[in-house]
C-alpha positions as CSV (number, residue, x, y, z in Angstrom):
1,X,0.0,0.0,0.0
2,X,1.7,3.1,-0.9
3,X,1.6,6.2,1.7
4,X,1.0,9.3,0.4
5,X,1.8,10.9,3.8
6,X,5.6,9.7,2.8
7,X,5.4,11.3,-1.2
8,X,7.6,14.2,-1.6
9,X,5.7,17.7,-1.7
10,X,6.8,20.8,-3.8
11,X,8.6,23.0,-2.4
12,X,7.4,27.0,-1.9
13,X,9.0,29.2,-4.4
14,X,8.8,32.8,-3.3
15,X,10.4,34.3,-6.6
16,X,7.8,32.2,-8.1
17,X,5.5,33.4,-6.9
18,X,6.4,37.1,-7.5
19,X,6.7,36.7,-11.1
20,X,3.1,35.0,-11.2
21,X,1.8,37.9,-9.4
22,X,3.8,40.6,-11.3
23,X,2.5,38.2,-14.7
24,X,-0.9,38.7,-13.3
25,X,-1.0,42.2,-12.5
26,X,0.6,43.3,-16.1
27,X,-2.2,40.8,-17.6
28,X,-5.0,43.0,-16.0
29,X,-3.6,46.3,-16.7
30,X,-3.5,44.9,-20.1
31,X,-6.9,44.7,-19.9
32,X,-7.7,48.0,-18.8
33,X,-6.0,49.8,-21.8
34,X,-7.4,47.6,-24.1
35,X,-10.8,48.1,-22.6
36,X,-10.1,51.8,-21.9
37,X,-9.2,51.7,-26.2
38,X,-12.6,49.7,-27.0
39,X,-14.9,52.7,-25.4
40,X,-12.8,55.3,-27.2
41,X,-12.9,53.3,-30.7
42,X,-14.0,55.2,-33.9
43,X,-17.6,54.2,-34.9
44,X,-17.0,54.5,-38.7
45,X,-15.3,51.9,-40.0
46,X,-12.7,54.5,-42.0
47,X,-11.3,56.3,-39.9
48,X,-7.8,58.8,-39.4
49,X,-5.4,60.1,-36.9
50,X,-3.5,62.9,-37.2
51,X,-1.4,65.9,-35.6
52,X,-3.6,69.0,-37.1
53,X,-6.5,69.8,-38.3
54,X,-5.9,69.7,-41.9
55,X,-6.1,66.6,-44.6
56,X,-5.5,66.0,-48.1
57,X,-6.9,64.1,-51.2
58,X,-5.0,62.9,-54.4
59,X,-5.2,60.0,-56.9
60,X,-1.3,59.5,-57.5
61,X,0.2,62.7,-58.7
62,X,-2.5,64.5,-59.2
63,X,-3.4,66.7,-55.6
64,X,-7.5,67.9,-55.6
65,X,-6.8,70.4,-52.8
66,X,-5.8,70.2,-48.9
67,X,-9.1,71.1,-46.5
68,X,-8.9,72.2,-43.2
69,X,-11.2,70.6,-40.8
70,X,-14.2,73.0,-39.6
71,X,-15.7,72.8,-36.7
72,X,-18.9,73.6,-38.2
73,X,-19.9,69.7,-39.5
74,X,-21.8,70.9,-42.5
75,X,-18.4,72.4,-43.9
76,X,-16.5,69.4,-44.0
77,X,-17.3,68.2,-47.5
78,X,-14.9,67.4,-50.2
79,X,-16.8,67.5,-53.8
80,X,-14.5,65.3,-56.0
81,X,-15.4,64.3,-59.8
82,X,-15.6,60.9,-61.1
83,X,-15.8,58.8,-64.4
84,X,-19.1,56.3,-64.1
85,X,-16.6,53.7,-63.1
86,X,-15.4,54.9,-59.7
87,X,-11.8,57.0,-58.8
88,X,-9.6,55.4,-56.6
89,X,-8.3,58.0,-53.8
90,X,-6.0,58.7,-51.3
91,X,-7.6,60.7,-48.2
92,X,-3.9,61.5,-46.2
93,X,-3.9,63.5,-43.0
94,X,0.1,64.7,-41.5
95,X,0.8,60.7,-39.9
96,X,-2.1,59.0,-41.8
97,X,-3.7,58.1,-44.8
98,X,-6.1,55.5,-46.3
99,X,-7.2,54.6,-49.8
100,X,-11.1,54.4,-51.2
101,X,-13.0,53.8,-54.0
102,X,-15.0,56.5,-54.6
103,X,-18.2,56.1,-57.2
104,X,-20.3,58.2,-58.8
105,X,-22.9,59.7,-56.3
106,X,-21.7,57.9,-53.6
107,X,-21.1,59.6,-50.2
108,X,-18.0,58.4,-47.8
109,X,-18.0,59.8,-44.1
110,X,-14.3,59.7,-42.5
111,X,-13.4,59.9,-38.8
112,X,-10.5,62.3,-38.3
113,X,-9.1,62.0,-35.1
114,X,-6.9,65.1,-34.4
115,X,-4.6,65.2,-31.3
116,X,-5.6,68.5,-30.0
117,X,-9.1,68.2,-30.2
118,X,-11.0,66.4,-27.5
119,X,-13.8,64.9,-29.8
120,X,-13.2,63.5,-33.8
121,X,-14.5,65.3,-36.8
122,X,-16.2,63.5,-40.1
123,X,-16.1,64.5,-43.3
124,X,-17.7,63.4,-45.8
125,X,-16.1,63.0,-49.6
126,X,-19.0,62.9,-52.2
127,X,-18.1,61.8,-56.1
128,X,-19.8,64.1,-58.8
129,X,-20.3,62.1,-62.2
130,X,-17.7,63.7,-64.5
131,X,-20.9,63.8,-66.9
132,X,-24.2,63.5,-65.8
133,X,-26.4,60.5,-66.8
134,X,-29.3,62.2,-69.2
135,X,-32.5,60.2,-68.3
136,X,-35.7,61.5,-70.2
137,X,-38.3,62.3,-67.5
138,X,-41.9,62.3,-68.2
139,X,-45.5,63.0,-66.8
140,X,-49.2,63.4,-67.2
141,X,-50.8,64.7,-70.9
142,X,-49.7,68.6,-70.7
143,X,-53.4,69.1,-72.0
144,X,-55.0,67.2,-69.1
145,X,-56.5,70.0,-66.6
146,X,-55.3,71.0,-63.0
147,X,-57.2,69.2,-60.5
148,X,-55.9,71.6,-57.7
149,X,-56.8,75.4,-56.9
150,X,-54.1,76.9,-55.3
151,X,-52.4,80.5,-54.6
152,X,-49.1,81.5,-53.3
153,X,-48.4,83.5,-50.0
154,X,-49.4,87.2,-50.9
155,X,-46.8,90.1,-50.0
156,X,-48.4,92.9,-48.3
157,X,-48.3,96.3,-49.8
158,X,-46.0,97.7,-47.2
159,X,-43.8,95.2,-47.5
160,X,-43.7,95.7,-50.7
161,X,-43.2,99.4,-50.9
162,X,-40.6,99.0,-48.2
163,X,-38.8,96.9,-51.2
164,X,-39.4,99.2,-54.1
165,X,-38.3,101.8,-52.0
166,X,-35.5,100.3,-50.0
167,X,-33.7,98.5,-52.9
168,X,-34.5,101.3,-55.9
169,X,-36.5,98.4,-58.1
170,X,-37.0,101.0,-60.4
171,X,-33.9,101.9,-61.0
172,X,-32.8,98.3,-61.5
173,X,-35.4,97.9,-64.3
174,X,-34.9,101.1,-65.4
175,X,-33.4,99.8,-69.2
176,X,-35.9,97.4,-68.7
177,X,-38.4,96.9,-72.4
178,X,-39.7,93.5,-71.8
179,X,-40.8,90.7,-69.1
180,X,-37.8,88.7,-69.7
181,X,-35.5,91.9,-69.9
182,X,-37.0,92.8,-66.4
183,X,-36.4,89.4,-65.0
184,X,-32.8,89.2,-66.3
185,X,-32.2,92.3,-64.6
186,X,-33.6,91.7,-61.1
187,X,-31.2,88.3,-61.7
188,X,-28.3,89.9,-62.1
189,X,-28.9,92.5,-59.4
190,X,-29.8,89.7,-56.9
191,X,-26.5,87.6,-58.3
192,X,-24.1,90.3,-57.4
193,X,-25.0,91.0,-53.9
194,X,-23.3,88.4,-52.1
195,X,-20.8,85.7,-52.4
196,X,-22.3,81.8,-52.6
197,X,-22.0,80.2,-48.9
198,X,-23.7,77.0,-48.8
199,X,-23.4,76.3,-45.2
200,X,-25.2,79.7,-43.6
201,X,-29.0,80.7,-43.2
202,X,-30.4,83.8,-42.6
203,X,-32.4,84.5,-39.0
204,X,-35.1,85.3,-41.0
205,X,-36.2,84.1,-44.8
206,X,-37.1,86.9,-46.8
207,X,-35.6,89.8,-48.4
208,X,-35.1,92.3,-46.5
209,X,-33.7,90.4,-43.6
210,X,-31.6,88.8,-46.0
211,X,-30.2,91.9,-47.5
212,X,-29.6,93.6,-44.2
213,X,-27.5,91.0,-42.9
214,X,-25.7,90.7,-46.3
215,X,-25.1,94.5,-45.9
216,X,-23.1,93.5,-42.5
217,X,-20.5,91.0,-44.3
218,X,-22.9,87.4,-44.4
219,X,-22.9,85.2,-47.2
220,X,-26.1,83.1,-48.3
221,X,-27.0,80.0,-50.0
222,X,-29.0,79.5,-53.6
223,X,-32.3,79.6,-51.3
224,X,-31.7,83.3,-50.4
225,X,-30.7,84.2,-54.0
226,X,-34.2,82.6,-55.1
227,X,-36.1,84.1,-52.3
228,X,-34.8,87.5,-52.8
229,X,-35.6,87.2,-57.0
230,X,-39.5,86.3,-56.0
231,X,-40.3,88.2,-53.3
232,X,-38.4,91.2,-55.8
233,X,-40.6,90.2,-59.2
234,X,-43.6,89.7,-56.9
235,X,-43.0,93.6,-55.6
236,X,-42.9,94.3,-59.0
237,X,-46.4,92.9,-59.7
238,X,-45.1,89.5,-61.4
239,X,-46.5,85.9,-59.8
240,X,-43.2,84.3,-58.2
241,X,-41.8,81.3,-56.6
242,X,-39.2,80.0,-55.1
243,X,-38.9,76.6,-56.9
244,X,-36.4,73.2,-55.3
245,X,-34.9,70.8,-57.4
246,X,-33.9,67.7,-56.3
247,X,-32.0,64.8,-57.4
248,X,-33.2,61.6,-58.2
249,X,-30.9,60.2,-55.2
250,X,-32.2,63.3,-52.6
251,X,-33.2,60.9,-50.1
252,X,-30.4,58.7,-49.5
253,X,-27.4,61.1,-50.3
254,X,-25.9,62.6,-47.1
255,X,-25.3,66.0,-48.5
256,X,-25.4,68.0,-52.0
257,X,-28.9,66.4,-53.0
258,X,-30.9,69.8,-53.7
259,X,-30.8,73.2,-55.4
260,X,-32.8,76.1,-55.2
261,X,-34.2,78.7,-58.4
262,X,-37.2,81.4,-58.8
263,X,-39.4,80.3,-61.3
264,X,-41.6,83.7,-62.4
265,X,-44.8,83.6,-64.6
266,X,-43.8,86.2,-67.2
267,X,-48.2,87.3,-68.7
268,X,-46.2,88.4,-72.4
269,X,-44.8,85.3,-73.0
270,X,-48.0,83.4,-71.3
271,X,-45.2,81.3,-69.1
272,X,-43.7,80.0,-66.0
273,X,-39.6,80.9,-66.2
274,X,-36.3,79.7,-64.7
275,X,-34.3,82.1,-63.0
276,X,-30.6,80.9,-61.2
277,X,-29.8,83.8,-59.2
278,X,-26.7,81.6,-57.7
279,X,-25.5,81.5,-61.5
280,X,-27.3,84.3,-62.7
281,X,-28.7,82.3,-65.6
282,X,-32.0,82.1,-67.2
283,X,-31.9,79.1,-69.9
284,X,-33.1,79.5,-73.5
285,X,-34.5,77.6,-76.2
286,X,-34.0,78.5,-79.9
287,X,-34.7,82.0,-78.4
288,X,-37.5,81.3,-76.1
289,X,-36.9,81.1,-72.1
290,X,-37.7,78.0,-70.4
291,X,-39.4,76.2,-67.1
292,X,-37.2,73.7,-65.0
293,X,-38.9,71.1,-66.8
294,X,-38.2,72.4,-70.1
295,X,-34.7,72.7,-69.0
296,X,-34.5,69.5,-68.3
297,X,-35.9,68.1,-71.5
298,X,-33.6,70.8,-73.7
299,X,-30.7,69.1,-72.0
300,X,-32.0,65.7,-72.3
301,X,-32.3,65.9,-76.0
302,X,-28.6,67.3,-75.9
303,X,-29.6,70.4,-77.9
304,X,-26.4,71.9,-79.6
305,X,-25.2,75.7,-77.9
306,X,-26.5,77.3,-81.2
307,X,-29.6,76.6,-80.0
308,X,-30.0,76.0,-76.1
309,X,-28.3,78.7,-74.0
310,X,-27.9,79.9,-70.6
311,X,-28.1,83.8,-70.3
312,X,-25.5,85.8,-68.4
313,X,-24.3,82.9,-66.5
314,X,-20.8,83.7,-65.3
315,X,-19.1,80.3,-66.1
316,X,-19.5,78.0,-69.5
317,X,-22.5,76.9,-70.5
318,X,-21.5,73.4,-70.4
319,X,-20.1,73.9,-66.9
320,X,-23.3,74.8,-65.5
321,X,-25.1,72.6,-67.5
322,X,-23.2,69.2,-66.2
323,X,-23.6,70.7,-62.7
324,X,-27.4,71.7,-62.4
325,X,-28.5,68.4,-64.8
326,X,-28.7,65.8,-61.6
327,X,-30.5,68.4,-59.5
328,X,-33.5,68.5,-62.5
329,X,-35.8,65.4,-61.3
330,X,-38.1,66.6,-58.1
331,X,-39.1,69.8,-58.9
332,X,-41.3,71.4,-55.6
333,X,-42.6,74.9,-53.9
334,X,-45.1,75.9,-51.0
335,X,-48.4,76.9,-51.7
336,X,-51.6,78.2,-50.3
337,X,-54.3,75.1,-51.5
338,X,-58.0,77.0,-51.7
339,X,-59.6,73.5,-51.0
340,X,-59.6,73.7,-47.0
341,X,-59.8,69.7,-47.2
342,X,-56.7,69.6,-48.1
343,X,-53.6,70.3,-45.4
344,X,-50.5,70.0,-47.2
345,X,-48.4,73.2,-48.1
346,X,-46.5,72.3,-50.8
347,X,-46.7,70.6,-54.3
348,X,-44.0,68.6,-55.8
349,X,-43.6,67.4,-59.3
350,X,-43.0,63.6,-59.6
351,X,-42.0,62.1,-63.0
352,X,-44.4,59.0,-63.8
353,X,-43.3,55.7,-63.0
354,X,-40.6,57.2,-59.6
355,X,-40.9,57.0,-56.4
356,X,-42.6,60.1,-54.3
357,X,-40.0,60.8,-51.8
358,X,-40.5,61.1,-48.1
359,X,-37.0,62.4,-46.8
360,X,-34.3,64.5,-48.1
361,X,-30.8,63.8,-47.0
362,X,-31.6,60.8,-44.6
363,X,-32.3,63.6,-42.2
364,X,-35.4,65.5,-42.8
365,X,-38.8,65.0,-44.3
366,X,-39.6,67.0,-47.6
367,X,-42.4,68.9,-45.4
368,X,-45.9,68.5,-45.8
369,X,-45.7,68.2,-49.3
370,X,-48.9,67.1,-52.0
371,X,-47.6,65.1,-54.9
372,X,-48.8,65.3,-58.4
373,X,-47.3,63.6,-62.0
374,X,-49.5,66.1,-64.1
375,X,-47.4,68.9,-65.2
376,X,-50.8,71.0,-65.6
377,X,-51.1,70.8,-62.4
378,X,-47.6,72.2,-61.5
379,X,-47.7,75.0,-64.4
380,X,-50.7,76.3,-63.8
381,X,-51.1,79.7,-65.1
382,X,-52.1,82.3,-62.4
């Protein structure tokens, strides 16, 4: 029988035992960083470190610019053009970089971590098709009749005489002959009053609010350019709107998915018109001005410059033309409906056979908006 009590037993290490312990200990401090790392880790999947607050995107040789991170989120957008088959990128900050595909369209949100700021920052690079898609749009018979009764918000008469008065309206018109002649005009003027900023908003939306603050150094968006052309053209006894386009993609691009004109129903030529007071253009046909949707088809069809141009615009016709193309598929404004039955307060245009969209951006509904394929009822004649 063997006795156990007899069998050798280990003997007590004290170093041992100290390195297990010091093991130990360095195993759960271990743990704490890495856990300490896990709450702190970036929740996009691309993400950046770097020393300042700056960044930088090429595609081999070729450098598209160096942006400086804003602390105002809206700003940190990078607009880069593509061809329909992507552009690979390189997004480098000071001590990092990654590379991307970038397609046409698409929107990429990056995490930059900068050391001396407490909190990251994203910004978001967005590819512009190097040449828009043309894609013909269509709608209800143009013959068919409105359905809806509607009238826009009304300017009161002292608001309006604070306009003539404030802004000299007649001495903008002054050379004025025609409609269109008075609606180029009140264009331009509008045009060259401030400096595009598409990242500030007035406190208040209309024009004299907007022109005071422009008098004390602000900047505006295309919204303010089209609101200061209607409410203008309105004061001047013309029926006005502010009109928003919106691209086919508005509700699931993060940023860039809208645009904002005046459309202005000139009585001699019996019409609705376009009026871009961001580009101070007005686009025309074989002589005649057009609608957004007329627009749209002109450039559909691919009309040669001979025949379709854009008045007074301050870049290349076929600049502006690739640029505003996407943003001419919704086409929307508010409204006063006469039928009390119905509650909505706008009206957008929605080509047949698309989908009637519900959000804008991911972020925002497109308001209480009525939806209608019948161009009639869009182009009604006041």
């Amino acid at each position: 029988m063997q006795n156990h009590f007899n069998k050798k037993q280990p003997t007590f290490n004290p170093k041992l035992r100290m390195m297990t312990t010091k093991i130990f200990v360095s195993i759960l401090f271990s743990l704490s960083v890495v856990t300490i790392i896990y709450q702190g880790k970036p929740t996009l999947d691309k993400t950046l470190e770097s020393i300042s607050d700056s960044y930088w995107i090429t595609k081999g040789n070729n450098k598209f610019g160096a942006y400086k991170i804003s602390e105002v989120s809206h700003r940190n957008v990078a607009h880069i053009k593509t061809s329909n088959e992507g552009l690979e990128l390189r997004i480098s900050t000071d001590i990092d970089s990654l590379e991307l595909l970038l397609l046409p369209n698409d929107t990429i949100p990056i995490e930059i971590y900068p050391r001396e700021r407490k909190t990251p920052s994203t910004i978001k690079i967005i590819g512009i098709p190097s040449k828009p898609i043309k894609h013909r749009l269509s709608f209800l018979d143009k013959s068919k009749q409105s359905k809806f009764q509607y009238e826009y918000p009304v300017l009161t008469a002292d608001y309006m005489s604070l306009l003539m008065e404030t802004y000299h309206l007649e001495a903008i018109q002054k050379d004025a002959k025609t409609d269109i002649e008075i609606l180029t005009a009140v264009t331009s003027w509008a045009h060259r009053q401030w400096n595009h900023d598409g990242g500030n908003v007035p406190s208040k939306a209309d024009t004299h609010t907007i022109l005071q603050e422009v008098a004390q150094g602000k900047n505006f968006r295309c919204v303010e350019y089209s609101i200061v052309i209607s409410e203008l053209m309105q004061a001047l006894g013309y029926q006005a709107r502010v009109l928003g386009l919106k691209r086919k993609e508005c509700e699931t691009m993060l940023t860039s998915a809208g645009h904002a004109v005046a459309e202005v129903f000139l009585p001699e030529l019996n019409k609705w018109v376009f009026a871009d007071g961001q580009f101070n253009a007005i686009p025309f046909l074989d002589g005649k001005p057009l609608n957004a949707v007329e627009f749209q088809d002109a450039l559909t069809e691919d009309a040669s410059t001979q025949r379709l141009q854009v008045q007074n615009t301050e870049i290349p016709f076929e600049e502006y033309a690739e640029w505003v193309y996407p943003y001419l598929h919704y086409f929307d404004f508010k409204v006063q409906f006469k039928d009390t039955s119905v509650t909505q307060n706008s009206l957008m245009l929605v080509p047949l056979k698309e989908r009637s969209p519900k959000y804008f951006q991911k972020k925002w509904g497109v308001g209480n908006c009525l939806y209608t394929s019948n161009i009639s009822d869009f182009y009604a004649k006041p």
